[in-house]
LUMLOTOR-253329 format. One line per field, with one value per residue (C-alpha): chain; y, z, x. Coordinates in Angstrom, 3 decimals. Layout:
N
kette = c(A_...) .
yy = c(Y_...) .
zz = c(Z_...) .
xx = c(X_...) .
This chain:
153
kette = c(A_A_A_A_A_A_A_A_A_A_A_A_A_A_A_A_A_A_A_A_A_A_A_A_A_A_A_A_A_A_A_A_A_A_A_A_A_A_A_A_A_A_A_A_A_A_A_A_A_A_A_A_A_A_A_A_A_A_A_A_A_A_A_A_A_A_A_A_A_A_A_A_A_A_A_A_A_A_A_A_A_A_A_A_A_A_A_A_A_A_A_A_A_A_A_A_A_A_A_A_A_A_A_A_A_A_A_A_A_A_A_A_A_A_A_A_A_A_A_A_A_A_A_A_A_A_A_A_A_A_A_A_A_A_A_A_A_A_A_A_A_A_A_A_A_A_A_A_A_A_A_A_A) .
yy = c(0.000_3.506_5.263_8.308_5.390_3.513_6.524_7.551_4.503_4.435_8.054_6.462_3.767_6.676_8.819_6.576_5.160_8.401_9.713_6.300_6.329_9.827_9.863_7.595_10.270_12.850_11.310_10.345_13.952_15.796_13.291_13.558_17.229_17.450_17.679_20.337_22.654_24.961_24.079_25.602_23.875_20.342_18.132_15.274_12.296_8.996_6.748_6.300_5.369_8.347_11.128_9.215_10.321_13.457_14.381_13.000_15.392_18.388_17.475_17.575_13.530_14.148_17.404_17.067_14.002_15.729_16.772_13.182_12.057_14.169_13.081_9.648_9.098_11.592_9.155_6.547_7.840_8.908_6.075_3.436_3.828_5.630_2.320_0.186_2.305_2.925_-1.061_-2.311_0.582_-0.246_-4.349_-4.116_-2.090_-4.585_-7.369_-9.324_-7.573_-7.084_-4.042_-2.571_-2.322_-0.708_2.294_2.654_3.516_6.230_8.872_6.633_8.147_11.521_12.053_10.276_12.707_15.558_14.961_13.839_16.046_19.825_18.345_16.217_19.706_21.038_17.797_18.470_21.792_21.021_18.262_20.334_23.756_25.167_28.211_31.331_34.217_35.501_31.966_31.386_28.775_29.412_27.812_26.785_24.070_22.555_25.264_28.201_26.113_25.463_28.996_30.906_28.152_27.962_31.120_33.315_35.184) .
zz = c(0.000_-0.733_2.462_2.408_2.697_5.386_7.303_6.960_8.379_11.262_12.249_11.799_14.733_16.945_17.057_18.149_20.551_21.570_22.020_23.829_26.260_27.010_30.531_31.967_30.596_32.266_35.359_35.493_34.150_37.104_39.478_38.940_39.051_42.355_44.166_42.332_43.016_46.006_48.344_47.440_43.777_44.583_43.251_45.782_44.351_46.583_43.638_40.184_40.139_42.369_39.860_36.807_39.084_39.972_35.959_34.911_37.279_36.702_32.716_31.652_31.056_27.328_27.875_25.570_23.506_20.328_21.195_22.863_19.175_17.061_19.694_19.374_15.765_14.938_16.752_15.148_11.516_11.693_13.465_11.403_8.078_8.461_10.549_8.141_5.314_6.863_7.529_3.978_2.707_4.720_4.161_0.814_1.560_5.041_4.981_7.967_10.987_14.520_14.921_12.407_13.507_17.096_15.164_12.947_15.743_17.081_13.714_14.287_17.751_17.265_14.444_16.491_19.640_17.072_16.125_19.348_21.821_21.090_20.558_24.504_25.787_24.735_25.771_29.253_30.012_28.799_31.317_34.149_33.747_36.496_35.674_36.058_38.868_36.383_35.823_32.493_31.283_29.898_26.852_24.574_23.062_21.256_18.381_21.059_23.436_20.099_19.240_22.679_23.695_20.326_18.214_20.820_19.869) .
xx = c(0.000_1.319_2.557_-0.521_-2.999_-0.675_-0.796_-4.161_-5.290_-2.459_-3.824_-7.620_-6.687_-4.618_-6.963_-9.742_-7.729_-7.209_-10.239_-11.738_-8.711_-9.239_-11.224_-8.347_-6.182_-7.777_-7.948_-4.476_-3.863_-4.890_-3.751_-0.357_-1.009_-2.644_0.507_1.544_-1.789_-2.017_-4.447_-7.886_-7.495_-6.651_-9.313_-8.375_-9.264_-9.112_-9.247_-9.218_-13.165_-13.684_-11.725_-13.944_-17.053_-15.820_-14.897_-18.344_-20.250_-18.161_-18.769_-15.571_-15.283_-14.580_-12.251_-9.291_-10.313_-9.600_-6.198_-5.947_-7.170_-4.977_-2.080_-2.060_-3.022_-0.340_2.430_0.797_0.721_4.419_6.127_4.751_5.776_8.885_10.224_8.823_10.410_13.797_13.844_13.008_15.114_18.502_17.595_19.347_22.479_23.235_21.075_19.222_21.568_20.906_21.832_19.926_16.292_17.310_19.112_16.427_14.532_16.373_14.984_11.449_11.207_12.387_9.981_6.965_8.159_8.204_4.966_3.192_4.380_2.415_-0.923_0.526_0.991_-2.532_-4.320_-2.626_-3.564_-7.149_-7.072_-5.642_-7.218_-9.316_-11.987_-10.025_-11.764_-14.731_-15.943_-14.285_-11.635_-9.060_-9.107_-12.183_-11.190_-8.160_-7.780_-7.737_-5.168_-3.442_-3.071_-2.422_0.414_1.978_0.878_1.073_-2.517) .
């Protein structure tokens, strides 16, 4: 299959994973966050059932699952073929070696990390953020976290 339709369908399957793994996400999100939160804005969860319960009241269950989406089929789309590629590819100048397939990962990575890591950031701080003192949240959505983090708007 040509690589477009490879990665299409890699991004397809990362992005619904994404998006269905997002509550746990979340949860784990703001629990490793807690700790970091002064006093008055620690959510305080006992367990991981209780922060699901919590985040389903408060409405905020699916917060982040595009960015969680975009995230994970992004890692997806661009680790996949370019290990596959870079194997085949370097097959025929050294042949079936050892050492081949853990250096080929070293470009696989920093091009899935490359990828992965600003839509990571946004999903985060959707997960984490707390309504500022008017009522409002910071961000409305992925687009606007996108473009005040990154953009600068």
């Amino acid at each position: 299959m040509p690589w477009p339709v490879c990665s299409f369908a890699s991004f397809l399957g990362g992005f619904f994973a994404g998006v269905v793994n997002n509550p746990i996400d979340l949860v784990y999100n703001r629990q490793a966050a807690d700790a970091l939160l002064p006093g008055h804005l620690k959510r305080g969860y006992t367990s991981f059932f209780d922060g699901l319960f919590k985040c389903h009241m408060e409405g905020a269950l699916m917060r982040g699952a595009i960015a969680s989406g975009v995230a994970s089929g992004l890692l997806l789309a661009s680790m996949s073929n370019v290990y596959d590629f870079l194997k085949e590819y370097l097959y025929w100048f050294f042949g079936p070696t050892s050492w081949l397939r853990p250096l080929i990962l070293i470009p696989t990575s920093a091009l899935g990390t490359f990828c992965y890591m600003p839509f990571d950031n946004i999903k985060v701080r959707l997960h984490n953020m707390t309504a500022l003192p008017n009522g409002e949240f910071p961000y409305k959505g992925m687009m606007d976290a996108f473009s005040k983090v990154f953009l600068l708007i």
